[in-house]
C-alpha positions as CSV (number, residue, x, y, z in Angstrom):
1,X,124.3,-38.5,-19.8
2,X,127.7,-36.3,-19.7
3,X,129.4,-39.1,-22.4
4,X,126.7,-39.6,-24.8
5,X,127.3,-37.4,-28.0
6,X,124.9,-36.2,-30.4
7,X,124.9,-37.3,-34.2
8,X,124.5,-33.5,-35.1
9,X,125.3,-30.5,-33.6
10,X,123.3,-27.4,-34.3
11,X,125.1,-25.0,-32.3
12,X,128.4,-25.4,-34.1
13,X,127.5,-25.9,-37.5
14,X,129.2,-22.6,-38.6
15,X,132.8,-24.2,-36.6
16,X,132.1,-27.1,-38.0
17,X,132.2,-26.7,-41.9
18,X,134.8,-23.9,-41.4
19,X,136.8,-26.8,-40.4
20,X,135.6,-29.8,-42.6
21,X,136.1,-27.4,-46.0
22,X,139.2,-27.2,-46.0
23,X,139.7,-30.8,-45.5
24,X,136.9,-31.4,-48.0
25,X,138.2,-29.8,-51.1
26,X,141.9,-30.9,-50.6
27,X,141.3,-34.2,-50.4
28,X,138.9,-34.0,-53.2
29,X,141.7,-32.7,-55.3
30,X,144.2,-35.1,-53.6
31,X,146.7,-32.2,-52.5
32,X,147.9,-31.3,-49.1
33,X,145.2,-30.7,-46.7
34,X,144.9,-27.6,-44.3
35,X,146.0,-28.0,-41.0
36,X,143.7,-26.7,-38.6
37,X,144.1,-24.8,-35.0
38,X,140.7,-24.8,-33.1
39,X,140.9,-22.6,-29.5
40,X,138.5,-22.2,-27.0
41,X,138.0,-22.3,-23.4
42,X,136.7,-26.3,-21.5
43,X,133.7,-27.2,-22.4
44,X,132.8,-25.2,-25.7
45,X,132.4,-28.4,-27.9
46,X,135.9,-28.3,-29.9
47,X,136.5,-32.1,-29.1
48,X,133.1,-33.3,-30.3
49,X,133.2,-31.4,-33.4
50,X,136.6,-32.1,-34.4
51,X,135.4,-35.8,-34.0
52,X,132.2,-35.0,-36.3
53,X,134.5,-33.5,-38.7
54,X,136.6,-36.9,-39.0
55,X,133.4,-39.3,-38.8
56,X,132.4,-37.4,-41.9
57,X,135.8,-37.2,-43.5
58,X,136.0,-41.3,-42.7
59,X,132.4,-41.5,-44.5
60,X,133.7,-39.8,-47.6
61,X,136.9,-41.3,-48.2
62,X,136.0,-44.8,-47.5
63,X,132.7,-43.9,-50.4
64,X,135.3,-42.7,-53.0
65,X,137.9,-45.5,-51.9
66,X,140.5,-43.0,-50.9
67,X,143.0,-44.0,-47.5
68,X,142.6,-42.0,-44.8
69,X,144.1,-42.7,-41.4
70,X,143.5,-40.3,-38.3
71,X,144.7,-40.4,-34.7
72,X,143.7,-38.7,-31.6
73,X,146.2,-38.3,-29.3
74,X,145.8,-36.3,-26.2
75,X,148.9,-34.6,-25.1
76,X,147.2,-33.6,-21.6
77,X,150.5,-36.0,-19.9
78,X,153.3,-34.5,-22.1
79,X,155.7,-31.3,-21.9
80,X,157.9,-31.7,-24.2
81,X,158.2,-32.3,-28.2
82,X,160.0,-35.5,-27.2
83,X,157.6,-36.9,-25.4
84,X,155.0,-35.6,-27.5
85,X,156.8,-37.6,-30.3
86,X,157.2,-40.7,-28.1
87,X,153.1,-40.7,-28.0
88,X,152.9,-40.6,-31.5
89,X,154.7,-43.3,-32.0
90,X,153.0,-45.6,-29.5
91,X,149.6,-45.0,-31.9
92,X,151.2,-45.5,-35.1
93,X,153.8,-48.3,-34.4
94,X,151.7,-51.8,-33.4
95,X,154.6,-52.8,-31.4
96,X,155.3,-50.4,-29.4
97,X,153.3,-50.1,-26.2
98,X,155.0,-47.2,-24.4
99,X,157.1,-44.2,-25.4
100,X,160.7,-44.7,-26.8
101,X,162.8,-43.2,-23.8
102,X,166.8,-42.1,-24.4
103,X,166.7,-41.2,-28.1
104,X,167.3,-37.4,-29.0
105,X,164.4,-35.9,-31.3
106,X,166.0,-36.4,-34.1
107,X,165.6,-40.1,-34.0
108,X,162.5,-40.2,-33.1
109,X,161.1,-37.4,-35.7
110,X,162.8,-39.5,-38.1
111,X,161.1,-42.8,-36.8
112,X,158.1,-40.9,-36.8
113,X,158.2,-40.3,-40.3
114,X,159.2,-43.3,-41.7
115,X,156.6,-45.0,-40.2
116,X,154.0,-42.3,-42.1
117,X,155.5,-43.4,-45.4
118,X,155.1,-47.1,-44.6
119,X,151.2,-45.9,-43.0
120,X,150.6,-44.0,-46.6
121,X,147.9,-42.4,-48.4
122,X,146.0,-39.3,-46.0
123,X,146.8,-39.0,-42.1
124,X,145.6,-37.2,-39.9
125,X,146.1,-36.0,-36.5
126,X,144.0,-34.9,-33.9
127,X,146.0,-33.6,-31.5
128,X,144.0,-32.7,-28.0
129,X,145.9,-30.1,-25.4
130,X,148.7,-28.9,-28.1
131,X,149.3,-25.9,-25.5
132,X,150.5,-28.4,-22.8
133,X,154.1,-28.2,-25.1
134,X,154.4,-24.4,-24.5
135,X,157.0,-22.7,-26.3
136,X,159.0,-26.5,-27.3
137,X,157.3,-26.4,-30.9
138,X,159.1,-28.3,-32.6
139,X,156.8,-31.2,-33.2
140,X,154.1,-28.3,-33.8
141,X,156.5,-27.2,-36.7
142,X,157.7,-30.2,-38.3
143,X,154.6,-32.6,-38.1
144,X,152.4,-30.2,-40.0
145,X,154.1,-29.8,-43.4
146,X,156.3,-32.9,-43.5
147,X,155.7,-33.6,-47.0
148,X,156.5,-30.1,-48.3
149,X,159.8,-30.3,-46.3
150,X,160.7,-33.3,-47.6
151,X,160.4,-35.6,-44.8
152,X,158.1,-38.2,-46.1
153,X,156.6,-39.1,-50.4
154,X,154.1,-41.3,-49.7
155,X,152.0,-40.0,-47.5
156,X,149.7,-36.7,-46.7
157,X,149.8,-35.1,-43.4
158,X,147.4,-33.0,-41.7
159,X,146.9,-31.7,-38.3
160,X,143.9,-31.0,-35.9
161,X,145.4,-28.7,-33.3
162,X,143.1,-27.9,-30.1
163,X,143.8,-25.4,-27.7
164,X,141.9,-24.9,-24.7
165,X,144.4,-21.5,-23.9
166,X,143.5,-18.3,-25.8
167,X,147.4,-17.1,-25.3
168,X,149.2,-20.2,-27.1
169,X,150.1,-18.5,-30.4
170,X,152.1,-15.9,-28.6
171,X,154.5,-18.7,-27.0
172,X,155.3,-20.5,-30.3
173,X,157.8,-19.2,-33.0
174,X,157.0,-17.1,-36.4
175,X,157.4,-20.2,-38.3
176,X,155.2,-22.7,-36.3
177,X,152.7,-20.3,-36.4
178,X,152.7,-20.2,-40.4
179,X,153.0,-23.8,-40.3
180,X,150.2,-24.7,-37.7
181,X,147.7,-21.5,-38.5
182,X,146.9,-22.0,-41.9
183,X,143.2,-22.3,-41.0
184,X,142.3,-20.8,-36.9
185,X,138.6,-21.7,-35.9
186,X,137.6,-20.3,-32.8
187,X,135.0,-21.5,-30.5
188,X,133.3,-19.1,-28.0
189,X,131.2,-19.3,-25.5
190,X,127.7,-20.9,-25.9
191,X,125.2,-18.2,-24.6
192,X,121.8,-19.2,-22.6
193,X,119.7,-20.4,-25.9
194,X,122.3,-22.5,-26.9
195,X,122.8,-24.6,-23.5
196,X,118.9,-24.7,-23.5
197,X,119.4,-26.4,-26.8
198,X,122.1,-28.9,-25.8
199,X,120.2,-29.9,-22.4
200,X,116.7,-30.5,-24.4
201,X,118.9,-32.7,-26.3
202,X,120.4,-34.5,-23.3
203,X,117.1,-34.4,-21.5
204,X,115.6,-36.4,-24.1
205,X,118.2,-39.2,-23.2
206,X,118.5,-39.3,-19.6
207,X,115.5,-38.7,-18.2
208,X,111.7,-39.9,-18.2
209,X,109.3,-37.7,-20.0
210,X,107.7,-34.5,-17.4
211,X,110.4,-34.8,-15.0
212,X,112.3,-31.7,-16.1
213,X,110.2,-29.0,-16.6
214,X,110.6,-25.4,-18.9
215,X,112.1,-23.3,-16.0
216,X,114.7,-25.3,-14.5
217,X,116.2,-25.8,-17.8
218,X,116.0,-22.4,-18.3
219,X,117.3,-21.3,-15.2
220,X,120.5,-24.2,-15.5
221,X,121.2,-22.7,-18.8
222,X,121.2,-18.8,-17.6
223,X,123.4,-19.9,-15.2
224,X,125.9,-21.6,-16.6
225,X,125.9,-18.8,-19.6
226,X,126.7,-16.2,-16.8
227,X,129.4,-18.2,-15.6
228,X,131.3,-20.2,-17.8
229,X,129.2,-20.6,-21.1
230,X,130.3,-24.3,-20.7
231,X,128.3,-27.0,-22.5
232,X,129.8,-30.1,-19.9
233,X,129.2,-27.7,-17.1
234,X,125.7,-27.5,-18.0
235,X,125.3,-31.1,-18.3
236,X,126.9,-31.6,-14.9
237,X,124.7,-29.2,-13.2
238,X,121.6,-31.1,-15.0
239,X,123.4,-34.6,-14.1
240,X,123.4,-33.7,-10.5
241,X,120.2,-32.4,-9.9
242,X,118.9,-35.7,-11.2
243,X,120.6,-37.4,-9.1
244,X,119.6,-35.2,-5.9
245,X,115.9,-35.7,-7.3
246,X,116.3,-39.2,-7.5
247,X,117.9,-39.7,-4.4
248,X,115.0,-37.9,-2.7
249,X,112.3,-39.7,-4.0
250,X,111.2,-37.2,-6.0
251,X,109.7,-37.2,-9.3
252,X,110.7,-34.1,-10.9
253,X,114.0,-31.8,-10.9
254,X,113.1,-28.6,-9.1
255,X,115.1,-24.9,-8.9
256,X,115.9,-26.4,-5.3
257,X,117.7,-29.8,-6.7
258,X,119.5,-27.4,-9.0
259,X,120.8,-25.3,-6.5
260,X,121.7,-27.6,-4.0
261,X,123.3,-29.1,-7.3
262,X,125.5,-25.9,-8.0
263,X,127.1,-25.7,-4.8
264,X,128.1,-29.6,-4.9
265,X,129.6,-29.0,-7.9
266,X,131.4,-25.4,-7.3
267,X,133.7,-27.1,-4.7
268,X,134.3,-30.6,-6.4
269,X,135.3,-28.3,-9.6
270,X,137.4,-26.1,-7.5
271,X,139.5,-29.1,-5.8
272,X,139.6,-30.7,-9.4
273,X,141.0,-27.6,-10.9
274,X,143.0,-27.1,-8.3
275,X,144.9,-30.6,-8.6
276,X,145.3,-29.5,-12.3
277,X,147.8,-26.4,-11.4
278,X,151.0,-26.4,-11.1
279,X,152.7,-24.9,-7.4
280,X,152.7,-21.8,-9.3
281,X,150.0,-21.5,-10.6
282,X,148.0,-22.2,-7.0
283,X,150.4,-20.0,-5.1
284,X,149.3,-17.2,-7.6
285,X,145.5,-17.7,-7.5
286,X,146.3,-18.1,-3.1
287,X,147.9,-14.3,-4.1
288,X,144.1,-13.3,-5.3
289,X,142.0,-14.7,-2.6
290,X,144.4,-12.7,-0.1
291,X,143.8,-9.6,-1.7
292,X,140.3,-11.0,-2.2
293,X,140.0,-11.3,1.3
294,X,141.3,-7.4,2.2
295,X,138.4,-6.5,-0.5
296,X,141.1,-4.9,-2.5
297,X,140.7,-6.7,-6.1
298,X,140.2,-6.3,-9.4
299,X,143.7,-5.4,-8.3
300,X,146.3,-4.5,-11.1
301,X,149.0,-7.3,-12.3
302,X,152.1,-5.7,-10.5
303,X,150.0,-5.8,-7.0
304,X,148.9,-9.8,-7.2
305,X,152.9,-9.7,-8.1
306,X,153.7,-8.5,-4.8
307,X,151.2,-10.9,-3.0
308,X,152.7,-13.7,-5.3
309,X,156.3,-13.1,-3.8
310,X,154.8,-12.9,-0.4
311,X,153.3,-16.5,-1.0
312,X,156.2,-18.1,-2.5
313,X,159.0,-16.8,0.2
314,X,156.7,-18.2,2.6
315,X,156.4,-21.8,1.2
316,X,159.7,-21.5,0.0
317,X,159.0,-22.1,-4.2
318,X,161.4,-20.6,-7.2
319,X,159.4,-17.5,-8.1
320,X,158.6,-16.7,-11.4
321,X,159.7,-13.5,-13.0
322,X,156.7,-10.6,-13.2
323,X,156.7,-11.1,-17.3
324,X,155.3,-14.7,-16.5
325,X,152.9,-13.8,-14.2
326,X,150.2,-12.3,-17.3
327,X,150.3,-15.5,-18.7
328,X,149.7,-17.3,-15.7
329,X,146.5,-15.0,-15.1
330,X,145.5,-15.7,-18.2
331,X,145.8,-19.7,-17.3
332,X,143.6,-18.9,-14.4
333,X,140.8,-17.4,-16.7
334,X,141.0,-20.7,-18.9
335,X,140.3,-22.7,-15.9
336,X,137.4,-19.9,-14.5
337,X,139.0,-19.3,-11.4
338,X,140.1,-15.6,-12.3
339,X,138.5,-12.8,-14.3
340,X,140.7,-10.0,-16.2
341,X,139.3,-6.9,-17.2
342,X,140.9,-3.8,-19.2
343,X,141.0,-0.8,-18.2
344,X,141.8,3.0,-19.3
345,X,142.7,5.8,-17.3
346,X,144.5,5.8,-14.0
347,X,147.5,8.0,-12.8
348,X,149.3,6.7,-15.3
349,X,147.4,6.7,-18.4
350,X,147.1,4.0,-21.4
351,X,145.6,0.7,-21.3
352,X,145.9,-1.6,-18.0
353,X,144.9,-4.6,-16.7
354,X,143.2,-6.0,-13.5
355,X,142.0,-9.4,-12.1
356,X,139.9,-11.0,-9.3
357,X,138.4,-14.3,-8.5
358,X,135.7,-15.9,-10.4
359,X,135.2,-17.8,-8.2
360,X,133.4,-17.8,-3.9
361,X,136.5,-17.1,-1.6
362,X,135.0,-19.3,1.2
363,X,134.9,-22.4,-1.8
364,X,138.2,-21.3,-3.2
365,X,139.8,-21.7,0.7
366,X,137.8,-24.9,1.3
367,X,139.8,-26.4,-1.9
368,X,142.9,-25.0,-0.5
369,X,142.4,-26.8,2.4
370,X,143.2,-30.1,0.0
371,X,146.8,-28.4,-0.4
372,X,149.1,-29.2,2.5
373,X,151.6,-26.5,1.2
374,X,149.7,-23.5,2.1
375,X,148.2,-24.7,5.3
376,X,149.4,-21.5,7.3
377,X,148.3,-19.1,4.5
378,X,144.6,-20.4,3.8
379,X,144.5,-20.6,7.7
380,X,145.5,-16.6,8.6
381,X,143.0,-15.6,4.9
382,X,140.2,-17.9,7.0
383,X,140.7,-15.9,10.4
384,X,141.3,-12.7,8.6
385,X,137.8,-13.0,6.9
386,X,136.3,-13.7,9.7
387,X,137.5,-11.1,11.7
388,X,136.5,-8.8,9.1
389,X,133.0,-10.5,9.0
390,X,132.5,-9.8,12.7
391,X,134.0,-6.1,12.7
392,X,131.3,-4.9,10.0
């Protein structure tokens, strides 16, 4: 159910022609197409639609005889523009089957391009995770506009940029951004009537007719719109009441499948998450459930700072400088785990921001419990809590 995609999708139309028209009427007038930058939080439906986009884009060119080449490349593995490069190349070259290693990014961006001017005619790349390079641009600034810089002649070059971190523009350079934000689409949130929407449609696959009825779809969309607005959340939930229900012998999904459902799913998503951060990252969001735990969040960024250092100097980590610490909140919203709010007033005036979990601090430590590192830590937050449980 979770991998089947839909042949039209109703909820993105709008996202979806702002990012086929540009590609539309360039190629129509054979110039340069727009390169494209789509952002949005998991689960909002930038993958499928950028995947629409180039179904349709195949459907036209190959009608009007025009070559057009695309490749989706995830760049979920890679860190740096060299090995970002290195990927590339294993999708465009037919004999290479892993990344070129010792050559300096010169080489390879120059491999890289030859190849394009052998390959010809329109290309276009889809690349998935752009924000896993950080601030190392330089593939985001040359592959973009390699035609106009001189780079390549035979060929057109276009690029499908997705983002799943709302922050990424600040890390990259003036000129990347003019180079890679010619067109921004941005996806938010679905809202309750639109995961109602998707689920009918996934309903309509998966299961036998009468065995979900009107209010647990409902309910599984109102909840995941509170949460996360999350499409593949959604589906999950859905997925796994199912197979709850089925399990059971029952023949219908009930509001009791679906909750039993929801917590199943909380902690798997919190230990999968959790595996997805780096030691930073974990000791930071370890930072939140302490003060969690003391009831003394939303708590102010300089406060989870002081936590932070607490963490690190116990479990003996290179600490990250308090001007990295917003952006690695902000990481932790992208993943739901943590929630910043703004905020106005205070004793010192002016704008401020502060952050607590998203997510339950008895499932956040359970996760923890999967990380060896903090062992101590998630075991004095546990007694802690309790003790405070008992006392009031």
């Amino acid at each position: 159910m979770e991998e089947w995609v839909p042949e039209r999708l109703p909820e993105r139309e709008s996202e979806l022609e702002a990012i086929a028209k540009g590609f539309r009427t360039t190629i129509r007038s054979g110039i340069e197409p727009k390169n494209v930058l789509i952002s949005g939080k998991t689960g909002q439906g930038k993958t499928v639609t950028a995947r629409v986009v180039l179904q349709e884009l195949h459907d036209y060119c190959q009608q009007q005889n025009i070559a057009l080449t695309t490749y989706e490349v995830s760049l979920k593995d890679v860190s740096t523009a060299c090995q970002a490069v290195g990927k590339l190349l294993v999708e465009l070259e037919p004999e290479t089957d892993e990344r070129p290693k010792g050559l300096s990014l010169t080489d390879l961006n120059d491999r890289l391009f030859r190849r394009l001017d052998e390959i010809g005619g329109y290309v276009v790349f889809f690349l998935d995770e752009i924000d896993n390079l950080g601030a190392d641009d330089d593939l985001l600034y040359q592959l973009p506009r390699p035609r106009s810089n001189g780079y390549i002649t035979d060929a057109h070059v276009s690029v499908i940029g997705i983002s799943n971190d709302l922050q990424f523009s600040e890390q990259l350079s003036a000129k990347t951004r003019d180079s890679l934000y010619e067109n921004e689409v941005h996806f938010d949130p679905y809202d309750a009537t639109e995961l109602r929407s998707i689920l009918d449609q996934r309903v309509s696959v998966a299961f036998k007719p009468g065995t979900v009825n009107e209010s647990v779809l409902q309910l599984a969309a109102a909840w995941t719109a509170k949460d996360t607005g999350s499409a593949r959340q959604a589906i999950r939930l859905l997925h796994e009441a199912g197979d709850i229900a089925c399990v059971e012998g029952s023949e219908t999904v009930t509001k009791e499948h679906l909750e039993e459902a929801r917590d199943e799913l909380e902690d798997i998503n919190i230990v999968n998450k959790l595996q997805d951060l780096t030691i930073n990252d974990q000791a930071l969001l370890l930072a939140l459930a302490i003060l969690e735990s003391r009831n003394a969040t939303p708590a102010q960024t300089k406060e989870i700072y002081s936590e932070y250092k607490r963490v690190t100097n116990a479990v003996d980590i290179d600490q990250l400088t308090a001007r990295s610490i917003r952006d690695k909140l902000t990481n932790l919203d992208t993943y739901n785990l943590a929630m910043a709010h703004k905020k106005t007033g205070g004793r010192e005036g002016g704008e401020y921001y502060v952050t607590e979990l998203r997510v339950n601090l008895e499932s956040l430590l359970e996760g923890f419990d999967r990380v060896d590192r903090f062992d101590d830590i998630v075991s004095d937050i546990e007694s802690f809590s309790s003790q405070s449980t008992l006392s009031g």
